[in-house]
N, C-alpha and C positions, 0 to 999 in steps of 0.2 A: 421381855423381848422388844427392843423397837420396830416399831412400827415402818413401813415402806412408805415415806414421804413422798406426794406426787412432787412431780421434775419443777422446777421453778421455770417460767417464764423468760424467754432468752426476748427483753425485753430490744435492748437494742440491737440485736440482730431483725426484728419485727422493726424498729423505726429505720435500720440499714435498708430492709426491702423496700418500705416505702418511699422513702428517698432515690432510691434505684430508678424504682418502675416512673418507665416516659423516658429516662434519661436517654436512651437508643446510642447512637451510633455521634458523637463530638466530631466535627469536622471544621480546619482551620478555615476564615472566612476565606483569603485569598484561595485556597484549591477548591471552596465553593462555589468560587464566584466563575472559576475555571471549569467547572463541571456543569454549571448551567448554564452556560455558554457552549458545552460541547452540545447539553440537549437541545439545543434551539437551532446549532450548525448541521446534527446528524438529521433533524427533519424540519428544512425551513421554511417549509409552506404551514409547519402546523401546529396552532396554536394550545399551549400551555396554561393550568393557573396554577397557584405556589402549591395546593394539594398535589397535583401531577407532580411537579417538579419534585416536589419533596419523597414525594412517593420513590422516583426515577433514579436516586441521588444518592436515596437510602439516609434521609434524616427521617427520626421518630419523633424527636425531644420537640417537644412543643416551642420552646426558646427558640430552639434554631430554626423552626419552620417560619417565626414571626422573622429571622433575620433571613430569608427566602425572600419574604415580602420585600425586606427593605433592598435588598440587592436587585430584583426584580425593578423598582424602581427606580430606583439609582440607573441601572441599565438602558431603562429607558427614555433618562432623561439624559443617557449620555447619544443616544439615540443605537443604540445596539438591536436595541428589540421596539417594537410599537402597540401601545395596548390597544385591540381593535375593537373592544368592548370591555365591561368593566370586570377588573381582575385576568383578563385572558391575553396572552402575547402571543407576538410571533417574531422571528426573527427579519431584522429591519434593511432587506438587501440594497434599500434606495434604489432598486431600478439600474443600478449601475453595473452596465455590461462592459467586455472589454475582447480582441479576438487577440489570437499570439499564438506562440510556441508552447506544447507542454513539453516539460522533462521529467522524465521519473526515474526517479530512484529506486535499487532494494530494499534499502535500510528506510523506505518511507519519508523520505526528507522531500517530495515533490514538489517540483513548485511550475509556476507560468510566466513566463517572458513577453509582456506585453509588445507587440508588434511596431507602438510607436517609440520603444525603446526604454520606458518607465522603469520602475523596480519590479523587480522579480516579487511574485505574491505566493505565499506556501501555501498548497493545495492537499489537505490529508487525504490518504490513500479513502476513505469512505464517502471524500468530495468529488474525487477522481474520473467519475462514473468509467472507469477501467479506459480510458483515454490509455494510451501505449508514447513510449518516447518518442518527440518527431512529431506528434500530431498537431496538427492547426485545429485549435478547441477556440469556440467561443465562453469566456466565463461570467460565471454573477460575484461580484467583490462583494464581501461583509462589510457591515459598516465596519472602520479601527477601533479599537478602542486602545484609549490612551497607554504607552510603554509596549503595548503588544505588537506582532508585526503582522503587516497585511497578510489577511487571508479568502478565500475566495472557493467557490465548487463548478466542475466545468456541468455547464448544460449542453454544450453541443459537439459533437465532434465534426467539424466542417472537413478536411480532407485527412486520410489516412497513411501515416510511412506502412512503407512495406513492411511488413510486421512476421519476417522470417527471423530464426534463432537457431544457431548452434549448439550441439549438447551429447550426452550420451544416456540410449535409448535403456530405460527398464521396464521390464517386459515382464508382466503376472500374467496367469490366467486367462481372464477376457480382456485386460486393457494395458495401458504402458503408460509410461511419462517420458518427457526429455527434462533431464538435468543437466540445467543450464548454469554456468557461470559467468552469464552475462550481470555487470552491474548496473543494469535499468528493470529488472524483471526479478522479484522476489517469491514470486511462485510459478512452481513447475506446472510444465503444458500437462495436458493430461490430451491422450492420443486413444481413438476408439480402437479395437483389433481390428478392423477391417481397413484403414487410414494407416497400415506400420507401412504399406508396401514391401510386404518381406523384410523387414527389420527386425534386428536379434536382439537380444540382451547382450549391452557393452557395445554396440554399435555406437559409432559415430555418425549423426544425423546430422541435415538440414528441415527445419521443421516451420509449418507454416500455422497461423495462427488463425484460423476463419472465423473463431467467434467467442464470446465473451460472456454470457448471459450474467444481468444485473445481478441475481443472487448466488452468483456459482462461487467459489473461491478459485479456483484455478480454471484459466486460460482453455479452448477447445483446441485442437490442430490436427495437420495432417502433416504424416511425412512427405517430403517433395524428392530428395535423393538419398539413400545412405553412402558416407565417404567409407567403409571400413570398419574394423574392431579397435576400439578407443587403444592408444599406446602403441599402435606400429606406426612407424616412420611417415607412409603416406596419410594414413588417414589424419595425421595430427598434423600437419604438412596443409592436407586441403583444409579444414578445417579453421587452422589460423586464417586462409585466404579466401574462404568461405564467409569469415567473420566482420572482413574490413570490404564484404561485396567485391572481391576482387576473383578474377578466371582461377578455377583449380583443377578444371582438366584439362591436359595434353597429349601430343601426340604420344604413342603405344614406346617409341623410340625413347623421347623423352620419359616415360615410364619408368622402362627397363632401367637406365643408369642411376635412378632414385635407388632403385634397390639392389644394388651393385654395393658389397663391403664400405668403401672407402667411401661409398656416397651417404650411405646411411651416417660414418661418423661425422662427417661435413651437417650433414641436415641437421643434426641435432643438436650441433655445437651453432648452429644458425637459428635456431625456431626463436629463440629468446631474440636474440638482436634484430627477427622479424619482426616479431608482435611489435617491439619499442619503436620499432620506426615508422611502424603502421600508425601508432598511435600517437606520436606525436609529428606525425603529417610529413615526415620524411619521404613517404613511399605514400602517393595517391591512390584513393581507392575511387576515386570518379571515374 
């Protein structure tokens, strides 16, 4: 009878593991060097060494933590970041402030309009400190770094636009949102129950914006008027004229003929060619 030979040694599967282990997480230099650069913009008062960073990044491999170092320097001698003791950085704002217009976008493509006319500097939504379209922000510019385009985070919000929004009200339980399809505002208001003033689900609001808190994700606000239930004639009527700051109530007279047959088909064969004209400054909303 033969014998049950023990298993042989699955040797290079054993030299496969060792080769493995440390190997961690490969990452191409140039999205490395994009990455630590985003940790130094998302906290730039606060200083890093390549352990943190490496940690932050999610490199293991020992190789690539040594090439951490080298891009950390290099950084810094492009003057990106400043080492303020040995091994530890920070991001190298130079002092350089600047006041202007913000504009924000949905799609997060924000940026600043420097007041004395300069270029437009892109402001990521986590730079933003929730600054709303319209606002006169004082900002701190990064240093550039070469091929990249200016970028910058606001520290101040010096005066505020009126920061009202049109939308339509959804209503849970204790609290509601407005959903908006404005395209400078990518997340919905979020409205206390007690703040609906009588607002329904599917209503058409005006809504105001009183507050922002640094870690909230969505916007605070109060309702200011309801126009209606979202898809009838007038409420989509005030609404558009709501939207361009323009009067959207009239006399009870003027009312009445809005919702007269023949006026309804008129209105709605108009609302389009309003919006267009609102928005390309045909029809003033000053």
């Amino acid at each position: 009878m033969a014998k049950n030979r023990p298993a042989k040694k699955d040797n290079n599967k054993e030299k496969k593991g060792k080769k493995d282990k440390g190997v961690g997480k490969r990452m191409k230099k140039e999205a490395m060097i994009q990455a630590i650069i985003s940790v130094f913009q998302s906290s730039p008062k606060e200083p890093f060494n390549y352990k943190q960073i490496s940690k932050i990044i999610g490199v293991e491999n020992q190789v690539q933590k040594l090439q951490v170092v080298d891009i950390l320097y290099d950084l810094s001698a492009e003057d990106i970041i400043t080492e303020i003791d040995r091994g530890r950085y920070r991001l190298n704002g130079l002092g350089t402030l600047a006041i202007g217009t913000f504009a924000r976008r949905s799609n997060g493509k924000n940026s600043f309009i420097p007041e004395d006319g300069g270029t437009p500097v892109f402001i990521a939504e986590r730079n933003s400190g929730h600054a709303m379209d319209g606002d006169k922000v004082k900002v701190q510019l990064f240093a550039k770094r070469k091929g990249a385009e200016p970028e910058g985070e606001v520290v101040e919000i010096l005066e505020s636009k009126e920061r009202t929004f049109v939308g339509k009200l959804q209503v849970a339980k204790g609290f509601a949102f407005l959903i908006t399809e404005n395209k400078t505002l990518a997340n919905d208001i979020f409205i206390p129950k007690d703040k609906l003033k009588g607002g329904k689900n599917g209503d058409k609001a005006i809504v105001r914006i009183v507050e922002w808190p640094d870690e909230a994700k969505n916007p605070l606000g109060e309702v200011i008027d309801i126009l209606g239930i979202a898809g009838q004639n007038t409420a989509e009527m005030h609404a558009i004229l709501a939207e361009f700051g323009l009067p959207y109530k009239y006399p009870s007279s003027v009312e009445r003929i809005w919702h007269r047959p023949a006026a309804k088909i008129r209105i709605r064969s108009r609302k389009r060619s309003l919006r267009r004209k609102l928005r390309t400054g045909r029809i003033s909303g000053g």
